[in-house]
C-alpha positions in Angstrom: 0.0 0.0 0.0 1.2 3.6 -1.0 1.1 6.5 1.2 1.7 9.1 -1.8 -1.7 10.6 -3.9 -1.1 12.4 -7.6 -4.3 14.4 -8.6 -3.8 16.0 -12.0 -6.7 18.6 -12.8 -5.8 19.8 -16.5 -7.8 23.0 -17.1 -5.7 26.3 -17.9 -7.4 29.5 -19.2 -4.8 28.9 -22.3 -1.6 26.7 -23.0 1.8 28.3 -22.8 3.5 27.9 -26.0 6.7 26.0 -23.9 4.4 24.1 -22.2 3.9 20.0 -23.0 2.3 18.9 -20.0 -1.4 17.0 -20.5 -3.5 20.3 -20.6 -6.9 21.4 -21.8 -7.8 25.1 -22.3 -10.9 26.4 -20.6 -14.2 23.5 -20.3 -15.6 25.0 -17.1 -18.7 23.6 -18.0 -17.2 19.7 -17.7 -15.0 21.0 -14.2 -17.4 19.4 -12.2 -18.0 16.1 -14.5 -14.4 15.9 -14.4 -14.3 15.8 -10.7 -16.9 12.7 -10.8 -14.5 11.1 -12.4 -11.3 11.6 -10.6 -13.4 10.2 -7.7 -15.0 7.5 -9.3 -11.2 6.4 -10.5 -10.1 6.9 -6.2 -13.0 4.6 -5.7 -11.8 2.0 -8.2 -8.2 2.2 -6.8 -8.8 3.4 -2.9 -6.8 -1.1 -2.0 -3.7 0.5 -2.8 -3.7 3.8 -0.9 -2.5 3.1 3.4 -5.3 3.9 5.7 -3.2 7.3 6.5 -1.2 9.0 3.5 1.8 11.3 3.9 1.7 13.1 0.7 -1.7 14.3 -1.7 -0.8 16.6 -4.3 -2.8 18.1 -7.2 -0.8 19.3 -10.4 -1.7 20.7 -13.9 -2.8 22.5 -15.7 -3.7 24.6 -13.6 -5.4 23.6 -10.3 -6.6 26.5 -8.7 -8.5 27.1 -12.2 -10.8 24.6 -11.4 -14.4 26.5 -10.5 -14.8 26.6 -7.0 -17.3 24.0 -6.2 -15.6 21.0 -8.2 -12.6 22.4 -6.6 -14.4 22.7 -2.7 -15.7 19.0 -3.8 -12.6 17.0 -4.7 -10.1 18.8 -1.7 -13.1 17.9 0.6 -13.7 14.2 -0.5 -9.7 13.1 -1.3 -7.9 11.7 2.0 -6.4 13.5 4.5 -2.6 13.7 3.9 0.3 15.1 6.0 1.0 17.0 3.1 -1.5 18.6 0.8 0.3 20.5 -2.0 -1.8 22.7 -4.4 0.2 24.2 -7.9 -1.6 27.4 -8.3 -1.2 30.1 -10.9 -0.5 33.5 -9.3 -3.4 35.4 -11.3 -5.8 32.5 -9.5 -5.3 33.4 -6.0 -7.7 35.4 -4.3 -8.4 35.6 -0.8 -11.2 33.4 -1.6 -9.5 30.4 -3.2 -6.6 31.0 -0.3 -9.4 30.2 2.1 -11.0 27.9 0.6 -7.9 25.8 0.2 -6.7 26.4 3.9 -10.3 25.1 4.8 -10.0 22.4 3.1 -6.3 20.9 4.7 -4.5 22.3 1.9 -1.1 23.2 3.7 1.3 23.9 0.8 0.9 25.5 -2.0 3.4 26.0 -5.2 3.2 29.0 -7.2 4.0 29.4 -10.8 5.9 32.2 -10.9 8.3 31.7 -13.7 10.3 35.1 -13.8 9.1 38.4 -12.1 10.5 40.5 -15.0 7.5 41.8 -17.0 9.5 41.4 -21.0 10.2 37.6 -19.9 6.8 36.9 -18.8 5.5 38.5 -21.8 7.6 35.7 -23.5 6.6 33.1 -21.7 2.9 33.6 -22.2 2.2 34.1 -18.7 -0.8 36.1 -17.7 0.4 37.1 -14.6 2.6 40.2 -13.8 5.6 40.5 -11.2 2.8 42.5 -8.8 0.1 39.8 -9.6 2.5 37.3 -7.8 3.0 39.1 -4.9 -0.7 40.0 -4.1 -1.0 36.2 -4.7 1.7 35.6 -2.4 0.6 37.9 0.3 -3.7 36.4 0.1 -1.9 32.6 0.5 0.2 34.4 4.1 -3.0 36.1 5.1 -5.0 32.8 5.2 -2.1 31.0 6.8 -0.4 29.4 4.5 3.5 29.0 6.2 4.8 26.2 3.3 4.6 28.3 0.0 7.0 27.0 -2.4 8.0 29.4 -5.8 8.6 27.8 -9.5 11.5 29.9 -11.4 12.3 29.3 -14.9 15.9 30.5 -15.9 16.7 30.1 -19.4 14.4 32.4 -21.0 15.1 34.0 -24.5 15.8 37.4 -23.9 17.2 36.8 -20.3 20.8 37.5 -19.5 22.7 36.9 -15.9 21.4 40.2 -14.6 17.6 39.7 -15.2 18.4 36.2 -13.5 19.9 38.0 -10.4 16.9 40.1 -10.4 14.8 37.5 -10.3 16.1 35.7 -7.6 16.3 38.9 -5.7 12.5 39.4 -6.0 11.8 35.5 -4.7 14.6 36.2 -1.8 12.5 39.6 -0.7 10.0 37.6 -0.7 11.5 35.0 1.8 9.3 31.7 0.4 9.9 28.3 2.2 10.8 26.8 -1.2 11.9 27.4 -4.5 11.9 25.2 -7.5 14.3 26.6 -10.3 14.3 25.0 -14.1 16.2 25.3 -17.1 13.4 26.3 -19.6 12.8 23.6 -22.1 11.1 23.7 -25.0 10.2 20.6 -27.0 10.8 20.1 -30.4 8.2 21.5 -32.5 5.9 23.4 -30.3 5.5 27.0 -31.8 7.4 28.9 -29.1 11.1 26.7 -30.4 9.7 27.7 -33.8 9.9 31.6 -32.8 12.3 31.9 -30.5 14.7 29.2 -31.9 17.9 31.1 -32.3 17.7 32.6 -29.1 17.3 29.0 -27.3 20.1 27.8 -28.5 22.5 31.4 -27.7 20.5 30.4 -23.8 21.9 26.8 -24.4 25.4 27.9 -23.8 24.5 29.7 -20.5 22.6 27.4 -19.1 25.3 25.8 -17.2 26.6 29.4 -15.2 22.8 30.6 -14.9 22.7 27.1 -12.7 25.8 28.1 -11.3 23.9 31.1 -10.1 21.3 30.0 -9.1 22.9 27.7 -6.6 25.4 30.3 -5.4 22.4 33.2 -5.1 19.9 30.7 -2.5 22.7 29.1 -0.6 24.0 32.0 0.1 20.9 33.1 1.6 19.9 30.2 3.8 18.4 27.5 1.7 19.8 24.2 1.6 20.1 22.6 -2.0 18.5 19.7 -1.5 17.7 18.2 -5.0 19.3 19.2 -8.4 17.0 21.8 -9.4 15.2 22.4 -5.2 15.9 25.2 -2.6 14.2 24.9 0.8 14.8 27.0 3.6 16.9 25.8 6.6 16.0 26.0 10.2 13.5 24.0 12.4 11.1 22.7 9.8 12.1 19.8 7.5 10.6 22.4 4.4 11.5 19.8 1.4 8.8 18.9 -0.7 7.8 15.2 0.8 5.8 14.2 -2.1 8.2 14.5 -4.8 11.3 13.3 -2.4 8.6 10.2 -2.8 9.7 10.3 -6.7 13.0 10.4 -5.9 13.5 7.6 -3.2 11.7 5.2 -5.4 8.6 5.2 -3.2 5.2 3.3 -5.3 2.4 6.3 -5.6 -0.9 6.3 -7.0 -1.4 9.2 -9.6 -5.7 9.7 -10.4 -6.5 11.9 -13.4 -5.9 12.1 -17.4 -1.8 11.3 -18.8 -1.5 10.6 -14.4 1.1 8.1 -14.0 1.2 5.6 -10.9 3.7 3.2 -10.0 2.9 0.3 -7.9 5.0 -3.1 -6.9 7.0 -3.0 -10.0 4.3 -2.1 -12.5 4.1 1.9 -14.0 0.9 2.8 -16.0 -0.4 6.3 -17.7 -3.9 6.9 -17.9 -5.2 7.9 -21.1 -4.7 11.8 -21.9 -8.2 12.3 -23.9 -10.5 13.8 -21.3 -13.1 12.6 -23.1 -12.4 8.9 -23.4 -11.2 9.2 -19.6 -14.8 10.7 -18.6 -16.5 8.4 -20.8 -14.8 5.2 -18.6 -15.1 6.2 -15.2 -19.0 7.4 -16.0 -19.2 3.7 -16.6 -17.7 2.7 -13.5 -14.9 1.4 -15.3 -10.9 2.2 -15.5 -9.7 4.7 -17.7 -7.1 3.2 -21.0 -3.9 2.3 -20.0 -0.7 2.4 -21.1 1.1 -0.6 -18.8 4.9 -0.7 -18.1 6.3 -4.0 -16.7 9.3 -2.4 -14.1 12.1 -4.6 -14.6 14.9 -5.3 -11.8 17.5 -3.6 -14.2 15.0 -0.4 -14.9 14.3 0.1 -11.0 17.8 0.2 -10.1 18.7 2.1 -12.7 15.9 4.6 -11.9 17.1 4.5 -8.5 20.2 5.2 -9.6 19.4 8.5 -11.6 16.9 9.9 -9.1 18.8 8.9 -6.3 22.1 10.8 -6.9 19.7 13.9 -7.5 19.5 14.7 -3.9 22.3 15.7 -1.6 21.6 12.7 1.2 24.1 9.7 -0.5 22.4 6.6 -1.9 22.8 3.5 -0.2 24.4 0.8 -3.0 23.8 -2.1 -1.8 21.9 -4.2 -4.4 22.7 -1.2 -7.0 26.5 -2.6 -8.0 24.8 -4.4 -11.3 24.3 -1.2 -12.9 27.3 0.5 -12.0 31.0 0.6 -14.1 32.6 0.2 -11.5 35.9 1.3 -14.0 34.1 4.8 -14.1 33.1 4.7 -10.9 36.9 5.2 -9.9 37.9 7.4 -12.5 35.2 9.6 -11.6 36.4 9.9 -8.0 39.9 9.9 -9.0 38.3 13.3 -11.0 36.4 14.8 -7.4 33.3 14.3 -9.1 31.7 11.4 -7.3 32.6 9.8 -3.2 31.8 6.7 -1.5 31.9 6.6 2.3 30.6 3.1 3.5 28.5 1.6 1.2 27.1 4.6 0.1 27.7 7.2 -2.9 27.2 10.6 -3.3 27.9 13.7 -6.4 30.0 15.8 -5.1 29.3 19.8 -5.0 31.4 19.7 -8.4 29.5 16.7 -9.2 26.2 17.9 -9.1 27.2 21.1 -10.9 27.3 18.5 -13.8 24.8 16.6 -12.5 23.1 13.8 -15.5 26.3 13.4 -17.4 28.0 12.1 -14.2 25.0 9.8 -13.4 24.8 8.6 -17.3 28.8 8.2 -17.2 28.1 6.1 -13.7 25.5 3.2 -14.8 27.0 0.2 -16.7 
């Protein structure tokens, strides 16, 4: 049994051109259908959720766009969790949703705040502006929220290292428990590599000091780097996200919702990503379609592996020495990248400054 809940609510009032998560633009009129149907699907699969969970977290889309009674519905019917994580989109939060959420045992919330400069937001596709985000910010600490976590995209086309400082300057101000920072990536194809495709590859070439900065910037002010690309805030609280250090420790999790993966007992699925087809199912009383991924012994440790090394706590290896050169393994300590210390394995600061090329050099 899992103690670790994925609720993906897909509705955005429109699609960033960057973005290539499982999305659908607008249908408030099927919010609440929707709804039905993530429930009818925690019904079906409620033998492999623990009596008590630790984590519940619903991502997008865009949450907090949900209307307000679907929304008041689902956070009021889903399990009580330790953690309750919402992703919210600054231009969403009013003092209403903030209360509605703290109501409803929501007691973290992630905001998408990308950049606070107004040029890179504009490229971005963002709706929100750099004051939007902090009125957001401020609704969430009026209705008690004291876990607010900030998403910052570095990266941008049209950003240079001074526009990142500033950026991180705003968050810091700020004083969030958590920050999430990204290298923007933009898939192949979509219409935002198709207009700003020169640019992303000039912001290819920087990506590796803007990470540089990035790390430098919120260790420097008091937040411990806890995961490749995670910030939380040191002091009495254990502020790392505990529902995606689930991801990363190979824990099984349940994950309700259309493209929403689960992994239990060595088997991954993916719902279907047509909301349609998936509303259609679970109306029925049935399962959504599938996709089904077999986990082999190889895959899992090699999984555990590449996640593992992600954080800055080293990774046991016992059982893991199948999948490791054990020839690189040497020549990348002999280079300060990688250290062992009884039976366990760690990157090193230099090491995680390289981060997947020293994991992908590391597995056999």
């Amino acid at each position: 049994m899992t103690r670790h809940l994925y609720v993906h609510l897909p509705f955005c009032a429109q699609r960033c051109g960057y973005c290539d998560f499982v999305t659908v633009v607008g249908r408030g009129d099927q919010h609440a259908a929707y709804v039905d149907a993530l429930l009818g699907e925690l019904a079906l699969e409620s033998e492999l959720l623990a009596p008590e969970l630790e984590t519940v977290f619903l991502g997008g889309g865009t949450p907090t766009f949900t209307e307000p009674r679907p929304l008041e519905r689902l956070l009021n019917e889903l399990p009580r969790a330790e953690e309750v994580t919402v992703e919210a989109n600054p231009e969403t939060v009013t003092q209403e949703l903030a209360r509605l959420l703290r109501r409803y045992g929501v007691n973290r919330v992630s905001l998408g705040v990308q950049s606070f400069s107004p040029h890179l937001l504009e490229v971005l596709e963002r709706v929100a502006h750099p004051d939007t985000v902090r009125r957001a910010y401020y609704h969430l600490r009026d209705a008690g929220f004291d876990n607010i976590s900030f998403d910052l995209i570095y990266g941008i086309p049209g950003q240079g290292p001074a526009d990142l400082e500033a950026d991180l300057g705003e968050a810091l101000a700020l004083a969030p428990e958590h920050l999430s920072c990204y290298e923007l990536e933009a898939k192949p194809g979509t219409r935002f590599t198709h207009a700003h495709g020169a640019e992303l590859s000039r912001q290819a070439e920087a990506m590796e000091s803007y990470f540089e900065l990035v790390v430098e910037e919120l260790t420097g002010n008091g937040y411990r780097w806890y995961e490749t690309a995670n910030f939380c805030r040191e002091g009495d609280r254990d502020l790392r996200s505990r529902h995606n250090l689930a991801y990363w420790l190979g824990r099984d999790y349940v994950g309700l919702g259309i493209g929403a993966v689960s992994t239990i007992v060595g088997n991954r699925w993916r719902n279907t990503p047509r909301l349609p087809a998936y509303m259609r199912e679970l109306a029925a009383g049935r399962r959504p379609a599938r996709e089904l991924e077999p986990l082999s012994t190889d895959v899992r440790m090699r999984e555990r592996v590449m996640l593992g090394l992600r954080l800055d706590e080293p990774l046991a290896m016992h059982g893991l020495g199948a999948v490791l050169d054990q020839q690189a393994l040497m020549r990348l300590e002999r280079l300060g990248l990688v250290a062992r210390n009884n039976g366990s394995l760690a990157l090193t600061a230099r090491g995680r400054m390289l981060g997947g090329g020293v994991t992908a050099d590391l597995l056999a």
